[in-house]
LOMIFI-182208 format. One line per 8 residues: their letters; for each residue z, y, x of N, C-alpha, C. Coordinates in Angstrom, 1 decimal. Atoms other than C-alpha are relative to their C-alpha. Example, Ala and Ser with C-alpha at 12.3 -4.5 7.8 and 13.67 -1.06 7.14 Angstrom:
<sites>
AS) 0.0 -1.2 0.9 7.8 -4.5 12.3 0.0 1.2 0.9 ~ 0.0 -1.1 -0.9 7.1 -1.1 13.7 0.8 1.1 -0.8 $
</sites>
This chain:
<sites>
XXXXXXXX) 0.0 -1.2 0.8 0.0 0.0 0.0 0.0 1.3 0.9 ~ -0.4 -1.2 -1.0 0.1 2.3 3.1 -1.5 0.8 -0.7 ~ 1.1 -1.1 0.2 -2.1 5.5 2.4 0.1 0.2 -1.6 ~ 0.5 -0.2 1.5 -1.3 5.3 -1.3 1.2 0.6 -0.8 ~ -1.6 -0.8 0.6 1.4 7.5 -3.6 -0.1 -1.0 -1.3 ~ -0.8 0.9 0.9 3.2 5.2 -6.1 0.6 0.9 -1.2 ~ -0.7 -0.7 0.8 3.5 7.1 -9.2 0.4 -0.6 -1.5 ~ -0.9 0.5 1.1 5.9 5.9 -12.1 -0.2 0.8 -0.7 $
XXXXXXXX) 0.1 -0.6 1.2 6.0 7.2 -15.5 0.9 1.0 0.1 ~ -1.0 -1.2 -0.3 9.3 9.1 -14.2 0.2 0.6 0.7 ~ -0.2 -0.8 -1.1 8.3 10.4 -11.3 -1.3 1.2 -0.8 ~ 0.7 -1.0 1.0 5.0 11.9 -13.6 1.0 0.8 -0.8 ~ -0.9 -1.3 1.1 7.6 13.2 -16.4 0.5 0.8 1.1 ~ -0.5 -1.0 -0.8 9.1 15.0 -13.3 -0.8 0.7 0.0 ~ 1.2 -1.0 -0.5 6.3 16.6 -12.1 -0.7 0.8 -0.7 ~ 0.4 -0.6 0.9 5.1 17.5 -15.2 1.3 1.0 -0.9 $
XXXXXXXX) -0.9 -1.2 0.5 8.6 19.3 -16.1 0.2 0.8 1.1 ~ 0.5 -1.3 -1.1 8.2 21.0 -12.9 -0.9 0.9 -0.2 ~ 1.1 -0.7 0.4 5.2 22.5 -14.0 0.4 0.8 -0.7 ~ -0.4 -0.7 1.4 6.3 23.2 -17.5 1.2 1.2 0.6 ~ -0.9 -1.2 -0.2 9.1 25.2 -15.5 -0.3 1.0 0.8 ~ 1.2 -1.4 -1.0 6.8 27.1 -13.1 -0.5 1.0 -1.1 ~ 1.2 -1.2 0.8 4.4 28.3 -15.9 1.3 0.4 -0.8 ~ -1.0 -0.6 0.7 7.8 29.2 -18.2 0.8 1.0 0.4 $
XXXXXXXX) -0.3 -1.2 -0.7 9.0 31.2 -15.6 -0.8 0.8 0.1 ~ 0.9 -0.7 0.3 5.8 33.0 -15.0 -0.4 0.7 -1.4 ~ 0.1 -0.4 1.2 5.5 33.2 -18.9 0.7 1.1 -0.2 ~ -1.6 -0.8 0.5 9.2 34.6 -19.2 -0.1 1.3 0.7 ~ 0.1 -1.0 -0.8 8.4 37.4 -16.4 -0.8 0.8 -0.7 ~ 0.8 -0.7 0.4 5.4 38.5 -17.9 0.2 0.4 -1.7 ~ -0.3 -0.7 1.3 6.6 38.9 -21.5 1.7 0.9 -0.2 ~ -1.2 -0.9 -0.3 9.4 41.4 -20.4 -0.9 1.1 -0.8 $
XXXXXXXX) 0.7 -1.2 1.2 9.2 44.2 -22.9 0.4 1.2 -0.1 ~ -0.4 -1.3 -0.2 9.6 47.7 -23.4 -0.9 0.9 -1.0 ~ 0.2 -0.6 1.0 9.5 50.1 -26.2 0.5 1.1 -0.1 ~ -0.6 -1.7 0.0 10.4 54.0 -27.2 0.3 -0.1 -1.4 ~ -0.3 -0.3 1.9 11.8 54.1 -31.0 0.0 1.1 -0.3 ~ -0.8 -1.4 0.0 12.5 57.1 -32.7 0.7 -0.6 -1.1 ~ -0.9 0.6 1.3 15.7 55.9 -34.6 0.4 1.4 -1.3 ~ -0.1 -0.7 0.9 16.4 57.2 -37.8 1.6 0.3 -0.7 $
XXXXXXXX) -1.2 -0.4 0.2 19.5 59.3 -39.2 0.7 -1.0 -0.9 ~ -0.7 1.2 0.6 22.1 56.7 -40.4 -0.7 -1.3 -0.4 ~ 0.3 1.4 -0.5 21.0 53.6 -38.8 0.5 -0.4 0.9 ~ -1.1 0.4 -0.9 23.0 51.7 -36.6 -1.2 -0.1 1.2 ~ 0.7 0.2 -1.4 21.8 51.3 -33.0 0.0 -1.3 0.6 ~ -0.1 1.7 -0.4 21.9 47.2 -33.0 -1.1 -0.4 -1.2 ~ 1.2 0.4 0.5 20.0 44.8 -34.5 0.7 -1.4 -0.8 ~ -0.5 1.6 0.7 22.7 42.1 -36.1 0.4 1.1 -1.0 $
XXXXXXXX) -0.2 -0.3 1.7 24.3 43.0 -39.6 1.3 1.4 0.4 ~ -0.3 -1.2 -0.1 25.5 46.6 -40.4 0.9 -0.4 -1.0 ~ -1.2 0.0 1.0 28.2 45.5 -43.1 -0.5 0.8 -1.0 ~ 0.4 -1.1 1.0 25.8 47.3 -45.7 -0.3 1.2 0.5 ~ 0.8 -1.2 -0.3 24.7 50.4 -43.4 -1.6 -0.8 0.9 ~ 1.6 0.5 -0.8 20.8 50.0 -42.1 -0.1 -0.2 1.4 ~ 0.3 0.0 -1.5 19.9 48.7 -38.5 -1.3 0.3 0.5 ~ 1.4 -0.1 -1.1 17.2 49.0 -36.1 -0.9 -1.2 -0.8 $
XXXXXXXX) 0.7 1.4 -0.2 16.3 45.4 -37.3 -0.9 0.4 -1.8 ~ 0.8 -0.3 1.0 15.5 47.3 -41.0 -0.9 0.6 0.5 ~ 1.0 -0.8 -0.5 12.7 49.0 -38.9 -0.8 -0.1 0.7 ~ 0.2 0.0 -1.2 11.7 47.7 -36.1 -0.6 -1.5 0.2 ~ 0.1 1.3 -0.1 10.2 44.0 -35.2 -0.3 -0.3 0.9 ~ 0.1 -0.2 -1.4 10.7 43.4 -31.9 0.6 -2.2 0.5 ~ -0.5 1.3 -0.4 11.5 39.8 -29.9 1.2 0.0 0.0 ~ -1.3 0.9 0.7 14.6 38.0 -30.7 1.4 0.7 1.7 $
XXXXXXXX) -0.6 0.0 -1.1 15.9 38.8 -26.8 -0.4 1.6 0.6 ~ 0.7 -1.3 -0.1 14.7 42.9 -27.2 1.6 0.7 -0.5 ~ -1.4 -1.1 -0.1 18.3 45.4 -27.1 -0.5 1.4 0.2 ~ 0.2 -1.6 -0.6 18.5 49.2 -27.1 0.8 -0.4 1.3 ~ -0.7 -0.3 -1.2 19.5 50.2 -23.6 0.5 1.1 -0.5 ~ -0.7 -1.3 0.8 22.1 52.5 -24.8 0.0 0.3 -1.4 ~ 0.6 0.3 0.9 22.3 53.7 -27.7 0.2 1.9 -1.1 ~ -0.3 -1.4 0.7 22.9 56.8 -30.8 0.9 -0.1 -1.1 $
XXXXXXXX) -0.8 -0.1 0.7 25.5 57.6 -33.1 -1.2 -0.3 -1.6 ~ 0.1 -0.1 1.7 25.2 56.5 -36.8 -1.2 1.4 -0.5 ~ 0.3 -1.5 0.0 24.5 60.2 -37.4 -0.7 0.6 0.7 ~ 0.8 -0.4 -1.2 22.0 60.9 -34.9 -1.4 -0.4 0.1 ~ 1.5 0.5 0.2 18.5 60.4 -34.6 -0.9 0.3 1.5 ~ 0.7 0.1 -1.4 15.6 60.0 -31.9 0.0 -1.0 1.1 ~ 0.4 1.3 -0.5 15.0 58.0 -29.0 0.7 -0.5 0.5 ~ -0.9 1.3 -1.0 16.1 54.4 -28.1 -1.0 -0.4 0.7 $
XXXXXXXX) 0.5 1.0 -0.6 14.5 52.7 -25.6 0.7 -1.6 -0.1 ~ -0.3 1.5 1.0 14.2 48.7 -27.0 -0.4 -0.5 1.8 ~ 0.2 0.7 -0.8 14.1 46.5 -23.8 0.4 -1.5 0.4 ~ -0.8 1.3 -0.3 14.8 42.4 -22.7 0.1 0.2 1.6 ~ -0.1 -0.2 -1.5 14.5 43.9 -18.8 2.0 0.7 0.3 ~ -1.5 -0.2 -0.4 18.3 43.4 -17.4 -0.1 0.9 1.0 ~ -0.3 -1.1 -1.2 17.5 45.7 -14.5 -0.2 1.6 -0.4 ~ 0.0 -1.2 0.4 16.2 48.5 -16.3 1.2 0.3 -0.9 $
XXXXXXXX) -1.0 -0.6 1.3 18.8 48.5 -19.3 1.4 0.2 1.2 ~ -1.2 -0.6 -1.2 21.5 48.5 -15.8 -0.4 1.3 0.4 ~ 0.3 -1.1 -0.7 20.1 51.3 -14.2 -0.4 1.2 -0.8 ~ 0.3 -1.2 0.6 19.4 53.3 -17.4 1.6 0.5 -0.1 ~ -1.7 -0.6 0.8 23.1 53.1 -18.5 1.1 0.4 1.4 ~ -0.5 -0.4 -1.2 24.1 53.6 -14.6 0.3 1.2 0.2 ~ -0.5 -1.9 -0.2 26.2 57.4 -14.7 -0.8 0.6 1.4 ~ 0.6 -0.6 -1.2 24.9 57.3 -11.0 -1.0 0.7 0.4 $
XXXXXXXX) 1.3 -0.5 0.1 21.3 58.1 -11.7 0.3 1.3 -0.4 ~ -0.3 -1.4 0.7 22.7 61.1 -13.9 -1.5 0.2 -0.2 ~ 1.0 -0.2 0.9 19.6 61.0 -16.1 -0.6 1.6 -0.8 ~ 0.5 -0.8 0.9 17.8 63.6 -18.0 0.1 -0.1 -1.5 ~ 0.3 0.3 1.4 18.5 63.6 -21.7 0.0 1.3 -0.5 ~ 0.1 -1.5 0.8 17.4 66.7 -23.9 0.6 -0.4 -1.3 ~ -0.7 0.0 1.0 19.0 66.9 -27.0 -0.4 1.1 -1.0 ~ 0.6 -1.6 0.8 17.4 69.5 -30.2 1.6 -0.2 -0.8 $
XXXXXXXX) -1.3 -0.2 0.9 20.6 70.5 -32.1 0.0 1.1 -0.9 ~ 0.0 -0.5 1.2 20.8 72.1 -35.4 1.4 0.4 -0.2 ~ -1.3 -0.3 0.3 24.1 74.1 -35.4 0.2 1.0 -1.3 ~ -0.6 -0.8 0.7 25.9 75.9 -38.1 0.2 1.5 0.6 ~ -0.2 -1.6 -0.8 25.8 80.2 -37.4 -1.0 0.2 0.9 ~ 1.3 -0.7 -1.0 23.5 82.5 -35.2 0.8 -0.5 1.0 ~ -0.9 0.5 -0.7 24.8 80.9 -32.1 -0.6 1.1 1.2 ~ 0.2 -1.1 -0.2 25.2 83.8 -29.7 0.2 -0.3 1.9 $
XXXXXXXX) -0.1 0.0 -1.1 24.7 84.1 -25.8 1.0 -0.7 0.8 ~ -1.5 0.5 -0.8 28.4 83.6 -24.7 0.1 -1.7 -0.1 ~ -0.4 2.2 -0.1 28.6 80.1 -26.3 -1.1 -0.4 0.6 ~ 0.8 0.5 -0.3 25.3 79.4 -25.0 0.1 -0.3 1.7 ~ -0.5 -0.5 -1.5 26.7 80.8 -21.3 0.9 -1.4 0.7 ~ -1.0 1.0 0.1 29.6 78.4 -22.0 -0.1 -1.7 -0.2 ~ 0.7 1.3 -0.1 27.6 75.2 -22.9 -0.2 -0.4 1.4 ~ 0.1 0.5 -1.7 26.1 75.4 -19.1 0.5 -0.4 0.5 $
XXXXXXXX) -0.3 0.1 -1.8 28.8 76.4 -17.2 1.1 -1.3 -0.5 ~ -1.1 1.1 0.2 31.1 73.2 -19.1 0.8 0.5 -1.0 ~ -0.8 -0.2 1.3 33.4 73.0 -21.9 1.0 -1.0 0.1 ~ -0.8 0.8 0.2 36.4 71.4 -22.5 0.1 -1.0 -1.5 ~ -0.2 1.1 1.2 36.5 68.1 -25.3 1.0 -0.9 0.6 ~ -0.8 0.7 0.3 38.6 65.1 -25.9 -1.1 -1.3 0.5 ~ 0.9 1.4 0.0 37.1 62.1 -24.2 1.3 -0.9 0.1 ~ -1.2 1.4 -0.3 39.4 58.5 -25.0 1.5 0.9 0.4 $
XXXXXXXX) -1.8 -1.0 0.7 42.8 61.0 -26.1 -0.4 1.0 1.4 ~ -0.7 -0.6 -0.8 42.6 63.2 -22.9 -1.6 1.0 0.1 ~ 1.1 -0.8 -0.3 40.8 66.2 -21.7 -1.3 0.4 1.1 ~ 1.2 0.4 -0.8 37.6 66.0 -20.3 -1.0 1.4 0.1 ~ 1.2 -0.9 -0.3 35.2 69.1 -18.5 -1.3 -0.2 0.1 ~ 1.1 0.9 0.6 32.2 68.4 -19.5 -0.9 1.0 1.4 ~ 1.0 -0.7 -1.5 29.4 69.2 -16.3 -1.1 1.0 -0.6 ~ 1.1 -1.4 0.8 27.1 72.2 -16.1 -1.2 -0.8 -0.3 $
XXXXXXXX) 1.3 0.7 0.8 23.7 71.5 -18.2 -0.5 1.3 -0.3 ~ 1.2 -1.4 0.1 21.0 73.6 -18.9 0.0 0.0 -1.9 ~ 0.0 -0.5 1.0 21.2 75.3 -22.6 -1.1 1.1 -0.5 ~ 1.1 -1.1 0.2 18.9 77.7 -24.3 -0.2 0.2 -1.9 ~ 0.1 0.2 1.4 18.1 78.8 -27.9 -1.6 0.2 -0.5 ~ 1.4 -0.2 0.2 15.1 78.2 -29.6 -0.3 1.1 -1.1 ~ -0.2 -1.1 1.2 13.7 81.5 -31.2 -0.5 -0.2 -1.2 ~ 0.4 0.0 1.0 11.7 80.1 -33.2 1.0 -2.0 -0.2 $
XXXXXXXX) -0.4 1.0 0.3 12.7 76.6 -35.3 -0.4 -1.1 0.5 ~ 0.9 1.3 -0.8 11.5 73.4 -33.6 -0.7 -0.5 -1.1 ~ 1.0 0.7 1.1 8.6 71.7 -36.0 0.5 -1.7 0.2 ~ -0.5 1.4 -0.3 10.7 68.4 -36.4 -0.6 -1.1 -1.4 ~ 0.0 0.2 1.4 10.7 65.8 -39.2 0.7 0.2 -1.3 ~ -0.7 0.5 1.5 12.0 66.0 -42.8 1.5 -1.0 0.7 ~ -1.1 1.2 -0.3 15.8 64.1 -42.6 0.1 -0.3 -1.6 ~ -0.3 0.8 1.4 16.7 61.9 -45.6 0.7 -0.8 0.3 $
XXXXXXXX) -0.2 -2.0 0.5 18.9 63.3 -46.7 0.0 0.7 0.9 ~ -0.4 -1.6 -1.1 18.7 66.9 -45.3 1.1 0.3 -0.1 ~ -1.3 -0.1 0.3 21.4 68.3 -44.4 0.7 1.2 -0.8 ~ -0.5 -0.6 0.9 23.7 70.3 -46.4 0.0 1.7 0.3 ~ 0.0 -1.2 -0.6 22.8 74.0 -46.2 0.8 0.7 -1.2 ~ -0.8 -1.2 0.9 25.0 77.0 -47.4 -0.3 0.9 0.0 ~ 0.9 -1.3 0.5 23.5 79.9 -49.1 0.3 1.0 1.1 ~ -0.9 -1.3 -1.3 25.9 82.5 -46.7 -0.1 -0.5 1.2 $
XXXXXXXX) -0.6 0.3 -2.2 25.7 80.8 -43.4 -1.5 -0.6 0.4 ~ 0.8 0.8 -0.5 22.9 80.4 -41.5 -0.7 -0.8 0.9 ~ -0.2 1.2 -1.4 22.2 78.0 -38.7 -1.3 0.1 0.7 ~ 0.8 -0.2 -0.9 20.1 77.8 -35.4 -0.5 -1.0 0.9 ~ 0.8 1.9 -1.0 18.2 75.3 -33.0 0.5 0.4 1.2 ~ -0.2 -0.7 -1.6 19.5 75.2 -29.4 -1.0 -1.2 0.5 ~ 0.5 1.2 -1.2 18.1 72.6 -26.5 1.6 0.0 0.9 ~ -1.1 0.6 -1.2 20.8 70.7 -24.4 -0.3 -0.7 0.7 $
XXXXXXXX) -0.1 1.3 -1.1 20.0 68.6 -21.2 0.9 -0.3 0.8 ~ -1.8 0.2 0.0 23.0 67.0 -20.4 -0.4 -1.1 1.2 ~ 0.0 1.0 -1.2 23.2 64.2 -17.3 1.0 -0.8 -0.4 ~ -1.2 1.0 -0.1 25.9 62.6 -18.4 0.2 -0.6 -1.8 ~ 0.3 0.7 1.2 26.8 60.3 -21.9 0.9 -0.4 -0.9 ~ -1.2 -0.1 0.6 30.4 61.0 -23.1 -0.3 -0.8 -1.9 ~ 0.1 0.8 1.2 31.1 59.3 -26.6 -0.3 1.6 -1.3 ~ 0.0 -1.4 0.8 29.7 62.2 -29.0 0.2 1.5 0.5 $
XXXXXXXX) -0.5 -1.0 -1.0 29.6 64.4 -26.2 -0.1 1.6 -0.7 ~ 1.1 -1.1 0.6 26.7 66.8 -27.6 1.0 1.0 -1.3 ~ -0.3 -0.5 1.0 28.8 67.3 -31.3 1.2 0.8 0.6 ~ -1.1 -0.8 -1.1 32.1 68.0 -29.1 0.0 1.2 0.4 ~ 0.2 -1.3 -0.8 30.5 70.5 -26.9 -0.5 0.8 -0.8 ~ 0.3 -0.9 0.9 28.8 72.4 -29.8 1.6 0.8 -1.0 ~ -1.0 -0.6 0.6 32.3 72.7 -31.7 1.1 0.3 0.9 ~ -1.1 -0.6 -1.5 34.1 73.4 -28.5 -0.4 1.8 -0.1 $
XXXXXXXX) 0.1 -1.1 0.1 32.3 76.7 -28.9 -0.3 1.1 -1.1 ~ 0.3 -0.8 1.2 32.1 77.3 -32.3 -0.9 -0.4 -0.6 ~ 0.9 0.6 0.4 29.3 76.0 -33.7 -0.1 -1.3 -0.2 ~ 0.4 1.2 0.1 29.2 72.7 -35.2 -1.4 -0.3 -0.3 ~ 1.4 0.5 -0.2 26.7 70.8 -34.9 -0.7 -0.8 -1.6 ~ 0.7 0.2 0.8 24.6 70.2 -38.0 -1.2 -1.6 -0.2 ~ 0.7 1.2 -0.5 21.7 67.7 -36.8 -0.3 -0.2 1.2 ~ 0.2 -0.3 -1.3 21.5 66.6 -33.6 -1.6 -1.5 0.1 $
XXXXXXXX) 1.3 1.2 -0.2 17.9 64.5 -32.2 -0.3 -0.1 1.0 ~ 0.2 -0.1 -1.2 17.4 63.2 -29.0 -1.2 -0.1 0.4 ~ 1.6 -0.6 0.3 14.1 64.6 -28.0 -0.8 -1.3 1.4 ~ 0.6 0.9 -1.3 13.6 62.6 -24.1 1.5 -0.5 0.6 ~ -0.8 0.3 -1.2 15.5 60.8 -21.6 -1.2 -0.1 1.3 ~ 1.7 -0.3 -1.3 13.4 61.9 -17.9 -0.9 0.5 -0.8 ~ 0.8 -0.1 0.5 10.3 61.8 -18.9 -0.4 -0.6 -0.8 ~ 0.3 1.1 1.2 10.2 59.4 -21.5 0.3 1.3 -1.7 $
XXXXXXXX) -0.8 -0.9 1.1 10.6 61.8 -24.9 -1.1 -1.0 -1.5 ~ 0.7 0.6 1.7 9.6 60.7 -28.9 -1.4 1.1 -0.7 ~ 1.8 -1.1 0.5 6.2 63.3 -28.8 -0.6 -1.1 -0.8 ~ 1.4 0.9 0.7 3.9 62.2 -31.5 0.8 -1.1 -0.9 ~ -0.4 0.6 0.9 6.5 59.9 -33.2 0.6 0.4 -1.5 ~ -0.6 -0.6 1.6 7.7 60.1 -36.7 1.7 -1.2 0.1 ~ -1.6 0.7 0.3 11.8 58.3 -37.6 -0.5 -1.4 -0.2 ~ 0.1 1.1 1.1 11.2 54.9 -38.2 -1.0 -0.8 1.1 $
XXXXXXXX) 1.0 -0.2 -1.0 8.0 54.9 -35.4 0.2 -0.7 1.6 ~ 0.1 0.3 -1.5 7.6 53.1 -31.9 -1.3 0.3 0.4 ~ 1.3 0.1 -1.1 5.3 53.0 -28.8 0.4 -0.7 0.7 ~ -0.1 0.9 -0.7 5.2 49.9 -26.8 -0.5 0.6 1.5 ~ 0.4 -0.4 -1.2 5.1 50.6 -22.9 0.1 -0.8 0.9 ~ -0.2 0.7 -1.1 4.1 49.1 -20.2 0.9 -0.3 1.1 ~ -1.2 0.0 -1.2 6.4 48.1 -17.2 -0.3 0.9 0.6 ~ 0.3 -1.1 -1.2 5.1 50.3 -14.8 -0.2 1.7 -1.1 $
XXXXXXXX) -0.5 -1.7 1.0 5.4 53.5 -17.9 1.0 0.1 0.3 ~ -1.7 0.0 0.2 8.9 52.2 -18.6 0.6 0.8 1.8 ~ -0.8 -0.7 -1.7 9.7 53.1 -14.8 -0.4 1.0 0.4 ~ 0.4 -1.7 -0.7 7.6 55.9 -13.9 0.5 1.1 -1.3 ~ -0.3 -1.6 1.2 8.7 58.0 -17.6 1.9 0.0 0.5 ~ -1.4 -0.5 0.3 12.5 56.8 -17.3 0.3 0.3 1.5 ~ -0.7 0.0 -1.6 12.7 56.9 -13.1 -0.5 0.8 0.7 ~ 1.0 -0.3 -0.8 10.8 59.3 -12.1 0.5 0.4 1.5 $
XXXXXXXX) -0.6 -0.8 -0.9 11.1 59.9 -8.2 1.3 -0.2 0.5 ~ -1.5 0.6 -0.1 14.3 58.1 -8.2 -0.1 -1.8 0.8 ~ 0.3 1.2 -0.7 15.1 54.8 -6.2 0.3 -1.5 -1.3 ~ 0.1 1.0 0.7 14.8 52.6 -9.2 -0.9 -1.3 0.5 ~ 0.7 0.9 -0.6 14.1 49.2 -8.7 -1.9 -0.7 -1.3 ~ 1.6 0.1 0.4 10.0 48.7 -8.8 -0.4 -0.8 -1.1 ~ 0.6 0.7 1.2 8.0 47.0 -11.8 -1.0 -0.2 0.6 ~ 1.0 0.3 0.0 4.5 45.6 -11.0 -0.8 0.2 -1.8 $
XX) 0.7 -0.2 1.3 2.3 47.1 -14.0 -0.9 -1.2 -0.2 ~ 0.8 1.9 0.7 1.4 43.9 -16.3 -0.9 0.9 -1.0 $
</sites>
């Protein structure tokens, strides 16, 4: 028998579940996924059972192993990034990077210079019982209204008081930070919608709305310029 390979029925099933686990790996790599939502006001930011409030999963139809990286208050609207990539959803939610997030916010009252001054240079709130200075961030007010969508419901306006649009880009991702820092200065916050994180933002989408993105988007919109670890564009 010299010069000849001796193959059994269970040395084939091996070889043939070798295989099956090569191409399954290769399969599993290449269907890594990545998506931009724009969530909608009072929807939870998961995808298992809301106890009677709406989730992501009333909206969205995404693979079984697909999570927000991060995520948005109940009350809050705009973009999630939906991803099954463990390195990206680490390095989005990583404080270290100190990310880009803009925020459009809808406050109660003409909101006036000082608080606006006071947004940048830090504000003091309540993070987990204790007091937390919240870092400088860039603020501004918009003169005119931002052209957003419709909410449903809108929110509750009063004949005598009337309310203004700012912009917030914040680096950092305290629990309700944005609402905090607006009534730290006076101004509650009305509606707030997260417009980008980096370069990633919800242009062109409507509530309810995704865009699927390639690996190599997902890393050049959320990393730009940053030592995130690389994607090969599939």
């Amino acid at each position: 028998m010299s010069g000849f390979i001796i193959f059994t029925r269970y040395s084939a099933t091996f070889i043939l579940l070798l295989i099956v686990s090569f191409y399954s790996s290769i399969i599993y790599f290449l269907l890594e996924y990545y998506c931009i939502i724009y969530k909608p006001f009072n929807v939870l930011s998961q995808f298992t059972s809301g106890d009677g409030k709406q989730t992501l999963r009333d909206f969205f139809d995404v693979p079984g192993d697909v999570y927000p990286a991060g995520r948005l208050d109940y009350d809050s609207e705009g973009l999630l990034v939906l991803t099954n990539d463990k390195k990206l959803n680490h390095q989005l939610l990583n404080p270290s990077f100190a990310h880009e997030r803009e925020y459009w916010v809808q406050v109660e009252g003409e909101i006036n210079d000082e608080a606006i001054n006071d947004l940048q240079n830090g504000v003091d709130i309540t993070v987990d019982g204790k007091i937390y200075r919240t870092k400088n961030c860039k603020a501004m007010l918009f003169k005119i209204a931002p052209v957003v969508p419709d909410r449903n419901p809108p929110i509750r306006y009063r004949k005598n008081i009337p309310t203004s649009w700012i912009k917030l880009i914040i680096t950092e991702g305290k629990n309700r930070q944005v609402r905090k820092m607006t009534a730290a200065v006076g101004f509650p916050t009305l509606r707030l919608i997260r417009y980008r994180i980096e370069k990633c933002s919800i242009d062109l989408l409507q509530p309810g709305e995704m865009r699927i993105l390639t690996s190599g988007e997902a890393y050049h919109f959320l990393f730009p310029n940053r030592n995130a670890p690389h994607k090969v564009n599939k």
